[in-house]
C-alpha positions as CSV (number, residue, x, y, z in Angstrom):
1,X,0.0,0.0,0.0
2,X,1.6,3.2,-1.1
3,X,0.5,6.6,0.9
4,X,1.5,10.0,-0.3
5,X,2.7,11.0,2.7
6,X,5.5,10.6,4.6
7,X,4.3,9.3,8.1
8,X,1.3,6.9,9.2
9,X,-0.7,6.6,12.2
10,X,-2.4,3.0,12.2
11,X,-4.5,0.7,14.1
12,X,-4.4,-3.2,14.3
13,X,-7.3,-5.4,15.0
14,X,-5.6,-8.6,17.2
15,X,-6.7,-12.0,17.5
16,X,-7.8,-11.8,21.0
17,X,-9.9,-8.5,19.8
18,X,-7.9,-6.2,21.3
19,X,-6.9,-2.8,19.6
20,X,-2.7,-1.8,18.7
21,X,-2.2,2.1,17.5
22,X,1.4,2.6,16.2
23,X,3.1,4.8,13.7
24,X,4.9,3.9,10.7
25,X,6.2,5.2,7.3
26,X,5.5,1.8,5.5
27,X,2.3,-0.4,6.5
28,X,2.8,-3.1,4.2
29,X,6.6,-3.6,6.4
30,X,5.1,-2.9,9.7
31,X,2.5,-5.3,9.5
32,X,4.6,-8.1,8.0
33,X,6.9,-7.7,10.8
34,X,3.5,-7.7,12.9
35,X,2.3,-11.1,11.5
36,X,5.6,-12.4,10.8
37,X,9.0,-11.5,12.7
38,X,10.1,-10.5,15.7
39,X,10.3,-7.0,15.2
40,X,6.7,-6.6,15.5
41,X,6.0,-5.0,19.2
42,X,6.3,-7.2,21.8
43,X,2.1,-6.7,22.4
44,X,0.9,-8.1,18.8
45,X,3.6,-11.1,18.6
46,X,1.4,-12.8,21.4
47,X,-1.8,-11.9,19.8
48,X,-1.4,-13.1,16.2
49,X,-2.2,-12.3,13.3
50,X,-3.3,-9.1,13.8
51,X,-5.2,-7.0,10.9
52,X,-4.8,-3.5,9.6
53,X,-8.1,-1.7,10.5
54,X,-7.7,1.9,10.5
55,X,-4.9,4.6,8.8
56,X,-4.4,7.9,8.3
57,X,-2.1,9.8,6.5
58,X,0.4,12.2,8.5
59,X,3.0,15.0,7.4
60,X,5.3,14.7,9.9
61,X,6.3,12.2,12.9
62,X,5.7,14.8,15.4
63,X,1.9,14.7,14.0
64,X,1.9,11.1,13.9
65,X,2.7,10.6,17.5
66,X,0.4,13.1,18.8
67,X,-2.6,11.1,17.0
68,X,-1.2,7.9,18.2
69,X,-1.1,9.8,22.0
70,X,-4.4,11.2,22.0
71,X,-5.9,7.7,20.2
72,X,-4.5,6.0,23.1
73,X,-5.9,7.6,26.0
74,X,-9.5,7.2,24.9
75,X,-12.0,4.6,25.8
76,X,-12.5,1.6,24.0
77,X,-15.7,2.5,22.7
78,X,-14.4,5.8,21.8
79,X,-11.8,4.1,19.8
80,X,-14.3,1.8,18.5
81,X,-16.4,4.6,17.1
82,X,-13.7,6.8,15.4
83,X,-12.7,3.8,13.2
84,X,-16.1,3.2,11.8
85,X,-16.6,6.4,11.4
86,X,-13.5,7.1,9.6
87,X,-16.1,6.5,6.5
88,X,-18.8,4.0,7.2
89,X,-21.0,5.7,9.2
90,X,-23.0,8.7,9.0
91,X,-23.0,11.6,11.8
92,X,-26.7,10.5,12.3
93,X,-25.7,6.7,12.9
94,X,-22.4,7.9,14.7
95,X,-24.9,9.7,17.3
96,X,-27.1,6.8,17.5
97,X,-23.9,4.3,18.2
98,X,-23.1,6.9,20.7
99,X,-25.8,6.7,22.6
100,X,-25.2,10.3,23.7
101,X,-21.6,10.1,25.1
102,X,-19.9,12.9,24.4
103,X,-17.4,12.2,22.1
104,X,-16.2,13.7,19.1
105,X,-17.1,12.3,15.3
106,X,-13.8,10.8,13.4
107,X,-13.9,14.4,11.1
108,X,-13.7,16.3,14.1
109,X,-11.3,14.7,16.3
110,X,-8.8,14.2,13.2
111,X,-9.1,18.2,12.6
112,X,-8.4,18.7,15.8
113,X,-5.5,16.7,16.7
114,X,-4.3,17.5,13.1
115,X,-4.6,21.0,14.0
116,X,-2.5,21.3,17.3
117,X,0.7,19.7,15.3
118,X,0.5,22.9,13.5
């Protein structure tokens, strides 16, 4: 998978179910080593295979570890609801999945976490 930027944020989808967020300037790599060598992180070599289930396309490291930060210290459901949304669901079906937690839609948490790298 090519990008046309420099830096990835990505998420994995484990066997056990469980969620990995790294960053990366080559997926198809990073989730070989994942699946197949030890140089995947310690977490996902116990919980293999593992499958790609969310990316975005970052400028800049500094961006890409800020997403992976903020990603990181939300809920699971949170987390759950940003990668559907990131193009399956409608702002209507996201609110109705929410259930009324306060939480932001992918569009607007990716603007702005993309907004304080700037």
């Amino acid at each position: 998978m090519k990008t046309t930027s420099d830096w990835l944020f990505y998420v994995l989808r484990c066997k056990d179910d469980s969620l990995y967020a790294g960053i990366t300037t080559d997926i198809t790599r990073r989730l070989h080593e994942h699946n197949n060598t030890k140089r995947g992180a310690k977490y996902t070599r116990s919980r293999r295979p593992v499958a790609l289930v969310f990316w975005l396309d970052v400028s800049c490291r500094s961006t890409a570890s800020k997403i992976e930060s903020k990603f990181k210290k939300l809920s699971r459901r949170q987390k759950e609801i940003l990668i559907r949304s990131a193009g399956e669901l409608t702002d209507e079906q996201l609110e109705q999945v929410r259930g009324g937690m306060s939480s932001p839609t992918f569009s607007d948490w990716r603007a702005e976490v993309l907004n304080e790298g700037r």
